[in-house]
C-alpha positions as a printed NumPy array, in Angstrom:
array([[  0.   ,   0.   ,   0.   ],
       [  1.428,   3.324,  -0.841],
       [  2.061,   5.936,   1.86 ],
       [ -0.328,   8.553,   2.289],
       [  0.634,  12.375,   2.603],
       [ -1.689,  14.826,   3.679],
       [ -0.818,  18.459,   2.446],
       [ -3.034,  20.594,   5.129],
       [ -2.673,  24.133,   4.459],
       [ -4.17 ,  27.087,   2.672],
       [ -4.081,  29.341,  -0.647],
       [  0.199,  28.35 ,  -0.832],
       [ -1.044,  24.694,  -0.956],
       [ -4.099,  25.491,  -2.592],
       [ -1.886,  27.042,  -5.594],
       [ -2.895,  30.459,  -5.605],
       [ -1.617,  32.239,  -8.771],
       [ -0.912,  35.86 ,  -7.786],
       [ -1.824,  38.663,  -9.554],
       [ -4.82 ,  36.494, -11.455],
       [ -5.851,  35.096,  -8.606],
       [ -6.572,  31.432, -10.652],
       [ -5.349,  28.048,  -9.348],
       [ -1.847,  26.323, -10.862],
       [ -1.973,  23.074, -12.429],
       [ -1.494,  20.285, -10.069],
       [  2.068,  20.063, -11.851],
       [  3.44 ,  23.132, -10.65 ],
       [  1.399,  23.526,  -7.209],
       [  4.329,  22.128,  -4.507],
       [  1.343,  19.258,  -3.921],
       [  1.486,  17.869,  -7.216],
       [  4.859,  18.459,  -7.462],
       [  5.967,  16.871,  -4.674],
       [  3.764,  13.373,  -6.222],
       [  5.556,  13.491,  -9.174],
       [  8.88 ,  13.82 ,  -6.576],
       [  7.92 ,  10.89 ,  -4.285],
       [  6.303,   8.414,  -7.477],
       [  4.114,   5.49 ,  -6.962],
       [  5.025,   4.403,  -3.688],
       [  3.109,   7.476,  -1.837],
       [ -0.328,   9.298,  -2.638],
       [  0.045,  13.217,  -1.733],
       [ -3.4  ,  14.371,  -0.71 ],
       [ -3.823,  17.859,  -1.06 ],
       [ -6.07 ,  20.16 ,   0.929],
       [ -4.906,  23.325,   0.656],
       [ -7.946,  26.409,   1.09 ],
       [ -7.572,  30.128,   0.04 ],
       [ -7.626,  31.755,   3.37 ],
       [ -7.938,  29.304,   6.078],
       [ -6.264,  29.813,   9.742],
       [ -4.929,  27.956,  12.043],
       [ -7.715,  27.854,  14.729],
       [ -9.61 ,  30.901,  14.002],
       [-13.045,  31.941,  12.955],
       [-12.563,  34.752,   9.727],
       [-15.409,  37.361,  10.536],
       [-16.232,  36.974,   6.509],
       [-15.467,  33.319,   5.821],
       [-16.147,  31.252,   8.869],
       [-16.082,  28.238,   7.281],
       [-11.911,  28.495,   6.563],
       [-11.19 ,  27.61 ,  10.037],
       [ -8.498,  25.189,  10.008],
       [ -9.481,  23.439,  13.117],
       [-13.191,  22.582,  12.294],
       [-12.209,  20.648,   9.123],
       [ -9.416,  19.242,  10.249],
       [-11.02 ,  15.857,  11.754],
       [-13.468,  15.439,   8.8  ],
       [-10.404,  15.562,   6.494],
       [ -8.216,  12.989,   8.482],
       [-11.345,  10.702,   8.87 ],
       [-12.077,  10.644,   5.135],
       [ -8.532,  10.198,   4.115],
       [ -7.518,   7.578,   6.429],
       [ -5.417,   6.003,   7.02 ],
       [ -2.707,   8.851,   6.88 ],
       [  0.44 ,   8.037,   7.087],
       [  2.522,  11.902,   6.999],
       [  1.094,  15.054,   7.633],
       [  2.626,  18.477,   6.039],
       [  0.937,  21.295,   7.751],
       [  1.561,  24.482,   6.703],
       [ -0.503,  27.374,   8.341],
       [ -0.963,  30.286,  10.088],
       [  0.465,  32.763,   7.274],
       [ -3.591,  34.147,   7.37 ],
       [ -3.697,  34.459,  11.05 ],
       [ -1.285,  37.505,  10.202],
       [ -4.454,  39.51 ,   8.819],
       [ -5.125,  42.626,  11.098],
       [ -8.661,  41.385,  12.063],
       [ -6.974,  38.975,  14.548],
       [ -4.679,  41.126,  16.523],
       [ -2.303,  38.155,  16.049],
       [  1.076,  37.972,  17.229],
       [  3.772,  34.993,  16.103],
       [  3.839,  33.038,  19.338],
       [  0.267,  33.294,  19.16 ],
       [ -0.298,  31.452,  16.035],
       [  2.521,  29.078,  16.294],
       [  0.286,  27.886,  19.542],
       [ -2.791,  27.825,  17.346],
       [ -0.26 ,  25.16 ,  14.412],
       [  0.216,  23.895,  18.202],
       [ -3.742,  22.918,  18.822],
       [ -3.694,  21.048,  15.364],
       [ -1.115,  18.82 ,  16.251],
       [ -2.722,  17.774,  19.259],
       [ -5.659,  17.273,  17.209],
       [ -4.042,  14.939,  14.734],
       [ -1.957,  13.022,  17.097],
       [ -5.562,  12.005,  19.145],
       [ -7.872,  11.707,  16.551],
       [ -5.567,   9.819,  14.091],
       [ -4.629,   7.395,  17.451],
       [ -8.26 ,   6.847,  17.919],
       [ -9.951,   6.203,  14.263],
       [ -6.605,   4.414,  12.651],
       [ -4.829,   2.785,  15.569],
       [ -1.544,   4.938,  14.851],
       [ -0.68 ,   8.917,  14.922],
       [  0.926,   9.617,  11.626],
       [  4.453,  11.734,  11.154],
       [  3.634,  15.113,  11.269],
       [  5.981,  17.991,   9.438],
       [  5.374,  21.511,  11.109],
       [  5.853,  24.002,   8.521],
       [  6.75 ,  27.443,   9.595],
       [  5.307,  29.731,   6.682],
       [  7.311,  31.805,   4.259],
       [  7.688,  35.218,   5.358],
       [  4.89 ,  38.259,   4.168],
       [  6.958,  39.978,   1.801],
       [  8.357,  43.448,   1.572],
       [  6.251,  44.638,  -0.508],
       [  2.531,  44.095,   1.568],
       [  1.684,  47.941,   1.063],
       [  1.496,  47.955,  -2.312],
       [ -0.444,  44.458,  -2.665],
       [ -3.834,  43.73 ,  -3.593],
       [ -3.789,  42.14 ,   0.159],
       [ -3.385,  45.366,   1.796],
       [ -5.921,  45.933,   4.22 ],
       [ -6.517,  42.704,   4.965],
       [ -2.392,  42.675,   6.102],
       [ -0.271,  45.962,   7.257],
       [  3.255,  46.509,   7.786],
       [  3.303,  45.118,  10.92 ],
       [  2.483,  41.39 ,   9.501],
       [  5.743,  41.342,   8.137],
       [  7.713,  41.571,  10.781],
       [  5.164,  39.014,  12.746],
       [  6.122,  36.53 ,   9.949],
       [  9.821,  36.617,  10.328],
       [  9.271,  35.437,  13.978],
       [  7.413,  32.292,  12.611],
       [ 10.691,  29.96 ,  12.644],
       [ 11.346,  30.388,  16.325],
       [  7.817,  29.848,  17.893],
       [  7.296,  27.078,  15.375],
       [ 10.587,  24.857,  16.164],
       [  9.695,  25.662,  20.003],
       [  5.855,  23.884,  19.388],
       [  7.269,  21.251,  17.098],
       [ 10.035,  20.537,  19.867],
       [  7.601,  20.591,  22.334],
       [  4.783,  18.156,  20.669],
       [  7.409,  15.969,  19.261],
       [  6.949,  16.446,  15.022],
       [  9.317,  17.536,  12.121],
       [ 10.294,  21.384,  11.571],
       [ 10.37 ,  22.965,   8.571],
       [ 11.574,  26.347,   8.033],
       [ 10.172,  27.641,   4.743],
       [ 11.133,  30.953,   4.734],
       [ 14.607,  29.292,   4.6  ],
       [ 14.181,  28.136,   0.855],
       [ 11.362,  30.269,  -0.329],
       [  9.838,  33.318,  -0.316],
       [  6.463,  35.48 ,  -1.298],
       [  6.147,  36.771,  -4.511],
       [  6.99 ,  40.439,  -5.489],
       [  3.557,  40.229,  -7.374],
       [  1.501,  40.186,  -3.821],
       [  3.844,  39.313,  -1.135],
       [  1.686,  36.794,  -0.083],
       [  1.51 ,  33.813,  -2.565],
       [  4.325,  31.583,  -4.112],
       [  5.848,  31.868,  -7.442],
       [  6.119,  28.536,  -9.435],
       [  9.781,  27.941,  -8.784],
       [  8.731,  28.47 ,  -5.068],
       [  6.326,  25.585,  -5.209],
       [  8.675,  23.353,  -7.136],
       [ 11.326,  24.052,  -4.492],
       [  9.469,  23.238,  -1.513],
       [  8.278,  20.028,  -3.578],
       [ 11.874,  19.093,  -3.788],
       [ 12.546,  20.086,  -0.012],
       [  9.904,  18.408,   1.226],
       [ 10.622,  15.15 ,  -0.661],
       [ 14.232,  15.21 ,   0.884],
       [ 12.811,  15.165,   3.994],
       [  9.734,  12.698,   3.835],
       [ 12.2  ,  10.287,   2.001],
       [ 14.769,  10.474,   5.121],
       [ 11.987,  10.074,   7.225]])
C-alpha cells in the first residue's frame, strides 16, 4: 500500500496564482509536485484552502477555520500516514490582533488534534511535518492584500521559525523552516511563485524520504 501524505494548508497549498488570482496546475502547485517527486510508492493528498487559519473563525469566511475541518479531512482520508501542515500565514491579517507566538500555539492545537484523533480512528498517529510559513513579503503595502495585512504582519512573519521549532520541539513532530528556501512573490507578497512551489516540492521530498 502506498504511503499517504496529507498536504493541510491554505491558498500556498491550494496554488494560488498571484496577480490572477486562478489556481496552478497540479504540476506546478508544490502538492502535485511533490507526487511526481515521491512516485508510486506514496499518494500526496492535497487540501490546501484560500484563506484558512490555524484555529480561528474569519469574521467573513467562517467556514476556513483550520481546526473545524481538520477531523473530517483525516477521517475521510484515512489512514494517513505523513502530515505536512503548513498554516498560520492568514492568522497575520489585522482582524486577529495576532502575534507569532500566538499562532505558532494555534499550528500547536492542530497537532494535538491529529496526534488524538488519528490514534483513535486508525490505531496509529501519523508523522507530522510543522511548517513554519514563508515570510509576508516586503512589498505588503502595495499588494492587492493590503488591508486585509499591514506593515506590521511582516515583521510578525519573520518570527514564525522560532515559535514554530519551540511547538514542534515541544509536541514531538518535524520542523520545517520555509522561509529558509522560499519566499512570497513580489507580485503580492503573499503567494508563491512557481519555482517556489517546485522548491518546496523538492525540499519536502528530501525530507519525507529520510523520514
Amino acid at each position: 500500500m502506498a504511503i499517504s501524505v496529507l498536504c493541510y494548508g491554505d491558498s500556498n497549498t491550494y496554488g494560488y496564482i498571484p496577480g490572477s488570482g486562478m489556481r496552478y496546475p497540479k504540476d506546478i502547485r508544490y502538492p502535485g509536485r511533490l507526487q511526481m517527486l515521491l512516485g508510486d510508492e506514496y499518494t500526496v493528498i492535497e487540501e490546501g484552502c484560500n484563506g484558512r487559519t490555524t484555529i480561528y473563525d474569519d469574521p467573513v469566511d467562517g467556514w476556513k477555520n483550520g481546526l473545524d475541518y481538520l477531523k473530517p479531512c483525516l477521517h475521510s482520508h484515512r489512514p494517513v500516514d505523513i502530515v505536512v501542515l503548513m498554516l498560520g500565514s492568514n492568522d497575520l491579517k489585522h482582524t486577529f490582533h495576532l502575534t507569532a507566538d500566538k499562532i505558532a500555539e494555534g499550528a500547536g492545537k492542530l497537532v494535538d488534534v491529529i496526534r488524538t484523533f488519528s490514534e483513535e480512528k486508525q490505531g496509529y498517529v501519523p508523522k507530522i511535518i510543522l511548517v513554519s510559513p514563508p515570510e509576508i513579503g516586503p512589498g505588503i503595502s502595495s499588494s492587492a492584500f493590503y488591508g486585509a495585512f499591514y506593515e506590521e504582519a511582516i515583521e510578525e512573519s519573520k518570527k514564525f521559525p522560532k515559535y514554530y521549532k519551540e511547538i514542534a520541539e515541544e509536541k514531538g513532530c518535524i520542523f520545517f523552516d520555509a522561509a529558509k528556501y522560499i519566499s512570497a512573490s513580489k507580485e503580492d507578497s503573499l503567494h508563491l511563485t512557481p519555482e517556489g512551489h517546485g522548491i518546496l516540492a523538492e525540499e519536502l521530498c528530501r525530507m519525507i524520504r529520510n523520514l
